[in-house]
C-alpha positions as YAML, in Angstrom:
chain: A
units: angstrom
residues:
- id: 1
  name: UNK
  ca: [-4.17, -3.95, 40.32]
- id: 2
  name: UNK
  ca: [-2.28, -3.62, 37.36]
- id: 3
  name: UNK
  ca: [-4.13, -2.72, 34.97]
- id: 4
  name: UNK
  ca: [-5.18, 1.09, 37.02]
- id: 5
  name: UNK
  ca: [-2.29, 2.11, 35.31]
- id: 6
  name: UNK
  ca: [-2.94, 1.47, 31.87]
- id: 7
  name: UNK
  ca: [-7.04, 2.43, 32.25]
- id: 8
  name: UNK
  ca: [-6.35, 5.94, 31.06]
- id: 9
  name: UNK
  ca: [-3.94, 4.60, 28.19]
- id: 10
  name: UNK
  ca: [-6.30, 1.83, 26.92]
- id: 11
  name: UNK
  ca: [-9.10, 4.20, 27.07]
- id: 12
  name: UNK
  ca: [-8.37, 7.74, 25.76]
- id: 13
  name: UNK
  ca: [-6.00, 7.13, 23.50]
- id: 14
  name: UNK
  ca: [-7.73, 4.55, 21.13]
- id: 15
  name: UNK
  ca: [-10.81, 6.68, 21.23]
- id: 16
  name: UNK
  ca: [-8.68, 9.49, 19.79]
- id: 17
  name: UNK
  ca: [-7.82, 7.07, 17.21]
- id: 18
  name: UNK
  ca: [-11.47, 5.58, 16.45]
- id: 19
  name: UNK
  ca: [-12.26, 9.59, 16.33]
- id: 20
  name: UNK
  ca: [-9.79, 10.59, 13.49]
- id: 21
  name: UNK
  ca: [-10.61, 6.97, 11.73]
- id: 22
  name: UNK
  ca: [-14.59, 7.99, 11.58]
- id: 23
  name: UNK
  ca: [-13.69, 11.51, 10.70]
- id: 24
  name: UNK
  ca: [-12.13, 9.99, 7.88]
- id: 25
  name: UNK
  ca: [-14.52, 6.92, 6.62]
- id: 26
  name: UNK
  ca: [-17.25, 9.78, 6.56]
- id: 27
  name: UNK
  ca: [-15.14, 12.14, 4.56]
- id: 28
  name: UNK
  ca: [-14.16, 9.54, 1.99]
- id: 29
  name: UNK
  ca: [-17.93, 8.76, 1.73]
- id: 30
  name: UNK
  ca: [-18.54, 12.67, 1.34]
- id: 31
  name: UNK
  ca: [-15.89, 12.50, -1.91]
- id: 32
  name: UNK
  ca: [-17.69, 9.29, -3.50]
- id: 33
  name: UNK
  ca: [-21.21, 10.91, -2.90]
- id: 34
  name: UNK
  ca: [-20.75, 14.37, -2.96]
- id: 35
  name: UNK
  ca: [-17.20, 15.40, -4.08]
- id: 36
  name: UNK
  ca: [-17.56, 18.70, -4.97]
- id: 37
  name: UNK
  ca: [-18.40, 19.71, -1.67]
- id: 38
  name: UNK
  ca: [-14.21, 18.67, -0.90]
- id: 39
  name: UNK
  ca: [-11.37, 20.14, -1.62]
- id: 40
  name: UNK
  ca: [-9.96, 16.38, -2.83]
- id: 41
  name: UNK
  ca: [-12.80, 16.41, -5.17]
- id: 42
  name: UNK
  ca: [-12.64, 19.88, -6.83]
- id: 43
  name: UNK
  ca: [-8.59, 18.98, -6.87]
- id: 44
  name: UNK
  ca: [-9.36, 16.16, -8.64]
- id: 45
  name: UNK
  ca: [-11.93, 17.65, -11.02]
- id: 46
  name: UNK
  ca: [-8.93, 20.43, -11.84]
- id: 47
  name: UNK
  ca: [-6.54, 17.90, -12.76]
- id: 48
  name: UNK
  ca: [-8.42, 16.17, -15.36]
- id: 49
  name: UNK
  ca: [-8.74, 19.54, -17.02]
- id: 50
  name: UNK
  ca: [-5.00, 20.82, -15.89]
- id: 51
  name: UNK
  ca: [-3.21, 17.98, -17.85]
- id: 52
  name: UNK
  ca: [-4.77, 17.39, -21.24]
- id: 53
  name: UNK
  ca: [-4.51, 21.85, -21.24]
- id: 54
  name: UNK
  ca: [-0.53, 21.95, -20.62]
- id: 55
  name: UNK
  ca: [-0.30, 18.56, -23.25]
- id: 56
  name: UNK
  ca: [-1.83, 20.78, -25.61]
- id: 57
  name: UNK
  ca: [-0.05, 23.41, -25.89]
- id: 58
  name: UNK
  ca: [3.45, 22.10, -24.17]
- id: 59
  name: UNK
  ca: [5.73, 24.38, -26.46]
- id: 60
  name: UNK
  ca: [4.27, 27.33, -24.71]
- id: 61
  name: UNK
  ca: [2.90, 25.70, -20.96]
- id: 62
  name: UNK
  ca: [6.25, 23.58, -20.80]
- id: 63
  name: UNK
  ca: [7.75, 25.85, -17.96]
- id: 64
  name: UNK
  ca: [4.08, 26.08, -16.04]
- id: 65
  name: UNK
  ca: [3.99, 22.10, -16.04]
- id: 66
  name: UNK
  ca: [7.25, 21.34, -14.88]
- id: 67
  name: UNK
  ca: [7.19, 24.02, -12.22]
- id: 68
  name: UNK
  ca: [4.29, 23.05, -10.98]
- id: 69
  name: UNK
  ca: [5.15, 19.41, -10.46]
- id: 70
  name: UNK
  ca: [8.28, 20.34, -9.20]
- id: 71
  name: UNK
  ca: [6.61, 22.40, -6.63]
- id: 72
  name: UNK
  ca: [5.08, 19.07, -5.60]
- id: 73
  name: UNK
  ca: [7.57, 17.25, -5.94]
- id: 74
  name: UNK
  ca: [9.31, 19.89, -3.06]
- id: 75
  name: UNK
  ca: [6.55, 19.45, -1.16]
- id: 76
  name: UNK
  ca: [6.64, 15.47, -0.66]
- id: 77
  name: UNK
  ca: [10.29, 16.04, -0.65]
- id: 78
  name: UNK
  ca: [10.23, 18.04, 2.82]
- id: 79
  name: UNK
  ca: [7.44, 16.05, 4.60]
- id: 80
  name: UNK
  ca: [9.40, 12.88, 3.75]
- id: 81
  name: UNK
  ca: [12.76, 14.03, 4.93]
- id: 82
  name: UNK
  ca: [11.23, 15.48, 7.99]
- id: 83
  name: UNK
  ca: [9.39, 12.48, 8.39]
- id: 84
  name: UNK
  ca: [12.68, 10.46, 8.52]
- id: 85
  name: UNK
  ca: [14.68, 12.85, 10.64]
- id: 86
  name: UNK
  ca: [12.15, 12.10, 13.37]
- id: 87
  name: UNK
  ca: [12.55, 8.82, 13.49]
- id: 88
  name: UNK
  ca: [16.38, 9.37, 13.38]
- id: 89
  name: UNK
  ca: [15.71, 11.26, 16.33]
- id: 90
  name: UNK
  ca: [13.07, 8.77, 17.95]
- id: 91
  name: UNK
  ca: [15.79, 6.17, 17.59]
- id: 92
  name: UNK
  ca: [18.61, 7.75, 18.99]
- id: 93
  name: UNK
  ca: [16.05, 8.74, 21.70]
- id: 94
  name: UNK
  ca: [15.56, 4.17, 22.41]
- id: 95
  name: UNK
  ca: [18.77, 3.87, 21.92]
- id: 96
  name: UNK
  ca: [20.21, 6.33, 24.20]
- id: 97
  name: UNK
  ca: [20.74, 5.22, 27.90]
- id: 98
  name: UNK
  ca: [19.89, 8.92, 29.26]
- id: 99
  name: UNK
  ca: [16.29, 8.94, 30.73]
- id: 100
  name: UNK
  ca: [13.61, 11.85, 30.19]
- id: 101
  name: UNK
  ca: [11.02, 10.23, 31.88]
- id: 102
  name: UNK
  ca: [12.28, 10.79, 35.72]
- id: 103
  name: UNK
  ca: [12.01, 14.37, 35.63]
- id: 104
  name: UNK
  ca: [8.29, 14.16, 34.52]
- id: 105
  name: UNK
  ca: [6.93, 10.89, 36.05]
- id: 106
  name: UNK
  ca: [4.93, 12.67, 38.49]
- id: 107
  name: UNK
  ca: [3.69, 15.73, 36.15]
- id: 108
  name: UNK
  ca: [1.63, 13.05, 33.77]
- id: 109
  name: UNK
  ca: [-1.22, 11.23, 33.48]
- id: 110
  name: UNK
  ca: [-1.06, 7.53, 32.26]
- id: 111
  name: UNK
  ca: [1.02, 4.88, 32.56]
- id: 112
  name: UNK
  ca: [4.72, 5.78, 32.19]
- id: 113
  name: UNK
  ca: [6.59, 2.58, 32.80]
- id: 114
  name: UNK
  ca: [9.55, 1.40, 30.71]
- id: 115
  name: UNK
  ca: [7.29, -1.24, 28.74]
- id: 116
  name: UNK
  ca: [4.42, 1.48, 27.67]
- id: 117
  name: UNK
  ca: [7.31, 4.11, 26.98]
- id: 118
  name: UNK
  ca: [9.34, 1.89, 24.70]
- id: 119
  name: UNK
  ca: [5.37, 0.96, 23.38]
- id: 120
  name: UNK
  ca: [4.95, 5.03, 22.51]
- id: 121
  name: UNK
  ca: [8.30, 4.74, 20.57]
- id: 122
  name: UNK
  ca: [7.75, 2.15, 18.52]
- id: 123
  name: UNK
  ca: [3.66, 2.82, 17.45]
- id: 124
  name: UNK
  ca: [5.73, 6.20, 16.42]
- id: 125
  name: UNK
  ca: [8.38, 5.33, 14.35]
- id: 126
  name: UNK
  ca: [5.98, 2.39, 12.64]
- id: 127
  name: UNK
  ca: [3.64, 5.80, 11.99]
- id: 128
  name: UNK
  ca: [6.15, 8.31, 10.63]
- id: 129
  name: UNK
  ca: [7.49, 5.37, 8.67]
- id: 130
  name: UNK
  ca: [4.40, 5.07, 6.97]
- id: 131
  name: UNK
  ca: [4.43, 8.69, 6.28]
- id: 132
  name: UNK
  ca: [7.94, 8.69, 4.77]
- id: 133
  name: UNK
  ca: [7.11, 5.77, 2.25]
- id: 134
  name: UNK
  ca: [3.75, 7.47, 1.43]
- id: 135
  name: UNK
  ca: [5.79, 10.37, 0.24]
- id: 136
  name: UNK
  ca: [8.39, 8.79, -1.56]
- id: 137
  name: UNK
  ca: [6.05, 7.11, -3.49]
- id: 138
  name: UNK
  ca: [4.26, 9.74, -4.60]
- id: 139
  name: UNK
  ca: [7.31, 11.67, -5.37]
- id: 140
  name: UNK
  ca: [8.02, 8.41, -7.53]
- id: 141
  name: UNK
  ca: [5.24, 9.33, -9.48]
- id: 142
  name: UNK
  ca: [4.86, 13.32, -9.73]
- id: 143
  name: UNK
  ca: [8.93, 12.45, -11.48]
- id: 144
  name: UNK
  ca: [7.23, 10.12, -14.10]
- id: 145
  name: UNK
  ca: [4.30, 12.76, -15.00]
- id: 146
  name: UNK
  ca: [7.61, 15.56, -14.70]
- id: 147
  name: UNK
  ca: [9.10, 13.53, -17.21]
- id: 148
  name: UNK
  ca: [6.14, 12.36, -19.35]
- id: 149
  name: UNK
  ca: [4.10, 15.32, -19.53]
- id: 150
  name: UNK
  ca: [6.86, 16.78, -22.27]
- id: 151
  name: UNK
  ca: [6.49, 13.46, -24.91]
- id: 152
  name: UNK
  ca: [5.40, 13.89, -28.43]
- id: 153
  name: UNK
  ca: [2.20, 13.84, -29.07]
- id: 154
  name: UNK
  ca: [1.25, 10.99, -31.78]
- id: 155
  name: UNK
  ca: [-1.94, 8.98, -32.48]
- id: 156
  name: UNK
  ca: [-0.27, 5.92, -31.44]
- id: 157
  name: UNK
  ca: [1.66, 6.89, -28.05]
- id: 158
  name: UNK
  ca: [0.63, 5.20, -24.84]
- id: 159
  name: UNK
  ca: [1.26, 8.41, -22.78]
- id: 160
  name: UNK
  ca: [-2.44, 9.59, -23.33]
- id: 161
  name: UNK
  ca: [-3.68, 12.59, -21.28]
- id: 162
  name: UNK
  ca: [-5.81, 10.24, -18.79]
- id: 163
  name: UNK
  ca: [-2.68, 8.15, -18.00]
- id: 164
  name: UNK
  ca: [-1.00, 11.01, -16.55]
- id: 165
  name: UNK
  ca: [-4.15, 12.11, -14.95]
- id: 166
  name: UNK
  ca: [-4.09, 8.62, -13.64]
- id: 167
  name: UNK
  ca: [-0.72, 8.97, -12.03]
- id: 168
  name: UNK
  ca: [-1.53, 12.49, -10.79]
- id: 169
  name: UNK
  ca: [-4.37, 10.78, -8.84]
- id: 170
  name: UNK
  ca: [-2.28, 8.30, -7.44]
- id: 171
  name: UNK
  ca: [0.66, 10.62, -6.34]
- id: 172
  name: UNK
  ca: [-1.70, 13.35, -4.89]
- id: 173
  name: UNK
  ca: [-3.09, 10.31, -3.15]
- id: 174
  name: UNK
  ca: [-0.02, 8.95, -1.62]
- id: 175
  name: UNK
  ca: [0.60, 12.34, -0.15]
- id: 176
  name: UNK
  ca: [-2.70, 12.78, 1.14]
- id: 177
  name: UNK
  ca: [-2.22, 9.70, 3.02]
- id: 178
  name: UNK
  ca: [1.51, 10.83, 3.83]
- id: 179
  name: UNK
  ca: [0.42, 13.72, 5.48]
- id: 180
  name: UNK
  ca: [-2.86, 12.24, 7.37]
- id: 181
  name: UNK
  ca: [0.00, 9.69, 9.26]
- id: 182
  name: UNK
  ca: [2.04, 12.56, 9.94]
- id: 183
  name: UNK
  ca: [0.04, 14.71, 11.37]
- id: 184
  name: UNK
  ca: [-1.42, 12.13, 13.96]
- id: 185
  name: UNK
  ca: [1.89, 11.10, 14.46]
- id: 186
  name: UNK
  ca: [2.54, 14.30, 15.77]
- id: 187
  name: UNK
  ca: [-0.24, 14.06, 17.82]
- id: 188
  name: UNK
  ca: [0.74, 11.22, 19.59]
- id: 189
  name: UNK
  ca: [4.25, 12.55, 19.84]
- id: 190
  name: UNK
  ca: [2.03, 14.56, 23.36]
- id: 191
  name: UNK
  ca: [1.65, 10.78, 24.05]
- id: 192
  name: UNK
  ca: [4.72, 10.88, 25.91]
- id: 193
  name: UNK
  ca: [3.30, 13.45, 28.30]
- id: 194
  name: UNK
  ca: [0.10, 11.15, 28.76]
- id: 195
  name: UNK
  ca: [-3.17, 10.15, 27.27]
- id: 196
  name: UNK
  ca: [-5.24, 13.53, 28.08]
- id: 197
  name: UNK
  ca: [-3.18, 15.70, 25.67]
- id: 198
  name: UNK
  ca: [-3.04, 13.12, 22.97]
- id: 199
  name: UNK
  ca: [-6.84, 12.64, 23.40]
- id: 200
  name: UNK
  ca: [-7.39, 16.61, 23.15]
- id: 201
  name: UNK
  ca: [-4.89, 16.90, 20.60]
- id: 202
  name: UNK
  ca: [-6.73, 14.45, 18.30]
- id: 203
  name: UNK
  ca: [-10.46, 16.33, 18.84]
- id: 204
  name: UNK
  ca: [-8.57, 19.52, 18.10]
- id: 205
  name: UNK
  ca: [-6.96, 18.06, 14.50]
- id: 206
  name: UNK
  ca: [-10.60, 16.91, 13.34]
- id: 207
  name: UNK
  ca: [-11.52, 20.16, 13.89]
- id: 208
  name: UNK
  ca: [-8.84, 21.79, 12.03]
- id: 209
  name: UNK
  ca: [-8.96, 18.76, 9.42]
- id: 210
  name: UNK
  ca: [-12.90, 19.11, 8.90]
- id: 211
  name: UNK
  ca: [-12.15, 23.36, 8.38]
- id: 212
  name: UNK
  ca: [-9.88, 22.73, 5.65]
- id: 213
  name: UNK
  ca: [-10.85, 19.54, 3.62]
- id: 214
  name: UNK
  ca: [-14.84, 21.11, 3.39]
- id: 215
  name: UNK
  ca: [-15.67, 23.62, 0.67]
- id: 216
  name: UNK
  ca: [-17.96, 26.52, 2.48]
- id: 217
  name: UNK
  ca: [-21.04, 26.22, 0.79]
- id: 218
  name: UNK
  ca: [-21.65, 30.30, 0.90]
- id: 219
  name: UNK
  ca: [-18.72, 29.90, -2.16]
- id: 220
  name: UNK
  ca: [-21.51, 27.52, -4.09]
- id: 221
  name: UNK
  ca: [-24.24, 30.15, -3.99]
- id: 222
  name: UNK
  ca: [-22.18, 33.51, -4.65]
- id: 223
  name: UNK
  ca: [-20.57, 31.37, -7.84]
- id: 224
  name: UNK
  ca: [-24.13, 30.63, -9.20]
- id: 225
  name: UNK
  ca: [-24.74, 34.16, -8.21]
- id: 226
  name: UNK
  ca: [-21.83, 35.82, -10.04]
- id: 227
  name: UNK
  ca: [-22.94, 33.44, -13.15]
...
């Protein structure tokens, strides 16, 4: 029957997927109920002190603020343009009439007809288009706090220190998101080589994901230690 070869598809590739979405329901639940135990919520808890501190004094601080946002401003920068370039690539890829796929048709698991291929393209571009206008977004925003973060301070001025902090949040946000689509874009980039490595691929990244957005709670007790 038909459907044999799209069992392994239908199956191990939208568990991958229900796998990263879970990770992440269950981490944005950990930074509502217990954010200090993220880096997203220390980060954020930094930036509420960071700005009102380089408002402050922005005479002195003026080159530390502007660096710094520039720094993430080159960061959203490169993960957008890369972002782009591969689905540049991805489209000159469909659009090209030399085929890949012969040479490894009988090396993968999955379905690798011309309908699920050109499917694999297009879920990709969609993703890494995401990514691109999560970035550029938040780029849009770390240039308004760039630009904002040097105003006059007066008593009647609508640039108050929790508006930037406000925009902060959203662009650090943005590129959070940004860079959540592009990395499981990459991981179903091994898509093209079948479901089993994209299915691997995505246990491996929750792995690596859970190591870095999680606080090690030995840090908690040698801090209250030290104090």
């Amino acid at each position: 029957m038909e459907w044999r070869k799209y069992y392994m598809d239908l199956m191990l590739v939208p568990l991958g997927l229900v796998i990263i979405l879970t990770y992440h329901v269950w981490l944005w639940h950990k930074c509502r109920t217990q954010p200090f135990t993220t880096i997203f919520g220390r980060d954020a808890d930094g930036r509420q002190f960071w700005v009102p501190a380089m408002m402050k004094d922005i005479d002195k601080k003026s080159i530390v603020a502007v660096q710094s946002l520039r720094n993430l401003i080159m960061g959203s920068t490169l993960m957008a343009t890369t972002s782009i370039l591969i689905c540049a690539g991805l489209g000159a890829v469909i659009s090209s009439t030399y085929s890949v796929k012969k040479p490894i048709n009988d090396s993968i698991f999955g379905a690798h007809g011309e309908y699920i291929l050109a499917l694999k393209y297009a879920i990709l571009l969609a993703i890494f288009s995401f990514s691109f206008i999560c970035h550029t977004i938040s780029i849009r925003f770390l240039n308004q706090v760039n630009i904002l973060i040097c105003t006059p301070q007066d008593v009647k001025s609508l640039v108050t220190p929790q508006y930037l902090t406000e925009l902060m949040g959203k662009a650090t946000t943005l590129n959070i998101v940004g860079n959540r689509f592009f990395y499981y874009a990459l991981s179903l980039l091994l898509w093209i080589f079948g479901p089993v490595l994209t299915f691997l691929s995505s246990m491996a990244m929750v792995f690596i994901l859970y190591t870095v957005d999680f606080v090690d709670e030995n840090s908690n007790k040698n801090a209250e230690d030290f104090i």
